[in-house]
MARZADREN-77921 format. One record per residue (C-alpha): x, y, z. Coordinates in pm, whole numbers, plus 50000, padded with zeros to 5 digits. Layout:
<atoms>
<atom east="X" north="Y" up="Z"/>
...
</atoms>
This chain:
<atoms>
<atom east="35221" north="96913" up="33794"/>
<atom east="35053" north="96734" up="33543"/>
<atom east="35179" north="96416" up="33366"/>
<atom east="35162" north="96614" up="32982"/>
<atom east="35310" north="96300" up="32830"/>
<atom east="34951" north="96106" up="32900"/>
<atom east="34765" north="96408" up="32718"/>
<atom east="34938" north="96353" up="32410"/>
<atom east="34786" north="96280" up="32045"/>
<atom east="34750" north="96387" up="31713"/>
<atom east="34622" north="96680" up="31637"/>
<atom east="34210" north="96653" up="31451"/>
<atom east="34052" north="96918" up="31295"/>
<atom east="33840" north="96957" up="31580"/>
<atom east="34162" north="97111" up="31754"/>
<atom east="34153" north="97476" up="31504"/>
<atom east="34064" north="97699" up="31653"/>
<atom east="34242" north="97602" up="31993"/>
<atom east="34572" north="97542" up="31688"/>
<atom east="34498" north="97907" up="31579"/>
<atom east="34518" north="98078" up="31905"/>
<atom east="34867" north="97899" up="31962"/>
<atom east="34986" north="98020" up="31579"/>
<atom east="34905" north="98349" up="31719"/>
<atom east="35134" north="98328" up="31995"/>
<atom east="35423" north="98197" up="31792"/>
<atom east="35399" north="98495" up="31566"/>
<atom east="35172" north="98357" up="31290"/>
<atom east="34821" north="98454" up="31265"/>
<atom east="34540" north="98219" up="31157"/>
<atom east="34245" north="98145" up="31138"/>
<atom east="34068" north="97825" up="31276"/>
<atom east="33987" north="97743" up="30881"/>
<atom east="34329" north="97860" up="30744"/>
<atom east="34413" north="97573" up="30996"/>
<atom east="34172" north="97306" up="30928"/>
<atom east="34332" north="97338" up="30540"/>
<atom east="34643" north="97279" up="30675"/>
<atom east="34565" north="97007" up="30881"/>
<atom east="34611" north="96795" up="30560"/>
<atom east="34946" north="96794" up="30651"/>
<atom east="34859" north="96510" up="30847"/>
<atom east="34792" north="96286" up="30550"/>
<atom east="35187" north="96257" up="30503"/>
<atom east="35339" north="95977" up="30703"/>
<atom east="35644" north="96139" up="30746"/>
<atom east="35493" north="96413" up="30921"/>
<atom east="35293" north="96467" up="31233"/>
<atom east="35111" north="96752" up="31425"/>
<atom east="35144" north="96663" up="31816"/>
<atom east="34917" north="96849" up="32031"/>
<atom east="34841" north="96799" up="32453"/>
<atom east="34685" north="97013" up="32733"/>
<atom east="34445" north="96966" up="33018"/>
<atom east="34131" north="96729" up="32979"/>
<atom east="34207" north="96668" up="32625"/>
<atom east="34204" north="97006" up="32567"/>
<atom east="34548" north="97190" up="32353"/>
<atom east="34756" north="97410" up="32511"/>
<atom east="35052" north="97347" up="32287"/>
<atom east="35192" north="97181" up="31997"/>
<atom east="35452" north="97031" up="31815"/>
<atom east="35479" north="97012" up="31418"/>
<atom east="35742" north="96715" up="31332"/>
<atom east="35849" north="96560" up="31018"/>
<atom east="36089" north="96345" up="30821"/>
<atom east="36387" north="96592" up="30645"/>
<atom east="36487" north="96451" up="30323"/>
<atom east="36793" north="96569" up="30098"/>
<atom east="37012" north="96461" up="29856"/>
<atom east="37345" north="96594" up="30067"/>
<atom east="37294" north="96396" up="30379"/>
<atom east="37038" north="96115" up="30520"/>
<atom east="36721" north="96191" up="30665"/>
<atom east="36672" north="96421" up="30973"/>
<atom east="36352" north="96440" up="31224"/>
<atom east="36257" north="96811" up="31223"/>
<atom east="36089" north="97028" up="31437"/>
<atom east="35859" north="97283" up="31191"/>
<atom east="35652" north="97462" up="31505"/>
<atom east="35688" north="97432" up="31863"/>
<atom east="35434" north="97645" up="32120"/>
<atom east="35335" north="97621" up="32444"/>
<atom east="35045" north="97905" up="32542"/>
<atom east="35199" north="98118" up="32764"/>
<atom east="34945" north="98002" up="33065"/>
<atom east="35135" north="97660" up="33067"/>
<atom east="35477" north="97796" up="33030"/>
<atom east="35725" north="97633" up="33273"/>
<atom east="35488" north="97340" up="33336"/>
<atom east="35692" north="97063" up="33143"/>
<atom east="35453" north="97055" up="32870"/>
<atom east="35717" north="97181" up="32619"/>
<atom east="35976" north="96917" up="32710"/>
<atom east="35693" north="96653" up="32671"/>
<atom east="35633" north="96773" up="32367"/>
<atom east="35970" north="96718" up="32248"/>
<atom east="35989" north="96405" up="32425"/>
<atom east="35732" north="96266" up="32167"/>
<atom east="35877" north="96421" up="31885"/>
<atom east="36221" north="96273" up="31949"/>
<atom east="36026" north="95917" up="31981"/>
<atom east="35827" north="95975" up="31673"/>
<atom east="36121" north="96047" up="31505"/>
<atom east="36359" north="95759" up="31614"/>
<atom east="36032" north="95526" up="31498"/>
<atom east="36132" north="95639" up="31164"/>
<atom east="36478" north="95547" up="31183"/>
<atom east="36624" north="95901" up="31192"/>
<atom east="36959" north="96009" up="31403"/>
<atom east="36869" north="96271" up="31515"/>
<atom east="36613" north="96566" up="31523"/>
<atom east="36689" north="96930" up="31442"/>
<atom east="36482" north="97216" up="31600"/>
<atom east="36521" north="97568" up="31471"/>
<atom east="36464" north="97853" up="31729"/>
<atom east="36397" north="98215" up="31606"/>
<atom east="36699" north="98489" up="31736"/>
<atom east="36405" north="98672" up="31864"/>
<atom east="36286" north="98436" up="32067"/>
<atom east="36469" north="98544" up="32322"/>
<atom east="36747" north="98341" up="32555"/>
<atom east="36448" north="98168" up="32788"/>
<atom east="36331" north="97980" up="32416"/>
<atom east="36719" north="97907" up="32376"/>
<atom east="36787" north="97767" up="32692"/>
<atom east="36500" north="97545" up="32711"/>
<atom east="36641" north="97397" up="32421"/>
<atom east="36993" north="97347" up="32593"/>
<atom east="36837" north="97235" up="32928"/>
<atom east="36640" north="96970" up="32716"/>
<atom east="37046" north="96882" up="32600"/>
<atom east="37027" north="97040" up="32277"/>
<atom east="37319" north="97167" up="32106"/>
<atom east="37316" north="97464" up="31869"/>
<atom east="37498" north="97342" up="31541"/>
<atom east="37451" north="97661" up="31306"/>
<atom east="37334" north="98013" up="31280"/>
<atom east="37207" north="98108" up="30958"/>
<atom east="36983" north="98358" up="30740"/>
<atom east="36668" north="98296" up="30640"/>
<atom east="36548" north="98454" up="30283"/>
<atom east="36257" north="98421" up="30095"/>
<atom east="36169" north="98452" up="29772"/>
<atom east="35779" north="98614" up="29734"/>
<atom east="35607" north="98434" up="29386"/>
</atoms>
C-alpha cells in the first residue's frame, strides 16, 4: 500500500479536470473550467485545497479552511472530502485528513469539524469514527435560491 501522505500537495490548476471527475463522484458536477474558477479559493490563507494520488497524479481531495464566527473561536473545517472510488479502502482518505488536521492545528485551531451527508451511507460514517471522530450534531440544511 502506498505511503499517500508523501503524495500530498496543494491542489494547481493543472489538477481540473482530474478535481472535476472527483466533484462528480461526490455528487457535484463540474466542469474542469467551473473548477479552475474556483481554484481561486486558494488565494485565501485560511483555506486550502489538498489533493494526492499515484505519481503525482489526484485521486482524491480534501477542501479545508479556517471557520470564523462571532459565537465561538475559530474551527478547522472540512468543506469536501473524496476519494475516487478506485482508491477506496487504500488509506488515502485518512491521509487526507491527516493533513487537514495538521494544516489546521498550524493555524492554531482546536479542533476540526467534518460534515458527512445522511446519504452517504454508514461506510462514509464510520470512516469518520474509525479515524476517532465523534458526531456532535445532526442538523438541516436549507437554502435560500437568490
Amino acid at each position: 500500500m502506498p505511503s499517500w501522505s508523501d503524495s500530498i500537495r496543494v491542489a494547481s490548476p493543472s489538477d481540473a479536470d482530474s478535481l472535476a471527475r472527483l466533484c462528480e463522484q461526490l455528487g457535484y458536477p463540474s466542469t474542469a473550467a467551473q473548477v479552475r474558477e474556483r481554484l481561486r479559493l486558494l488565494d485565501d490563507p485560511e483555506r486550502t485545497l489538498l489533493v494526492a494520488g499515484p505519481a503525482g497524479g489526484v485521486a482524491g481531495f480534501i477542501d479545508v479552511h479556517v471557520q470564523r464566527t462571532v459565537e465561538e473561536d475559530p474551527f478547522g473545517e472540512v468543506g469536501g472530502l473524496v476519494v475516487a472510488e478506485e482508491y477506496r479502502g487504500s488509506g488515502l482518505g485518512a491521509a487526507l485528513i491527516e493533513a487537514a488536521t495538521a494544516w489546521s492545528r498550524e493555524r492554531g485551531v482546536a479542533h476540526l469539524w467534518i460534515r458527512a451527508n445522511l446519504a452517504r451511507g454508514d461506510a462514509a460514517h464510520g470512516f469518520y469514527v474509525h479515524l476517532g471522530c465523534r458526531a456532535v450534531k445532526d442538523q438541516r440544511v436549507y437554502e435560500l435560491p437568490l
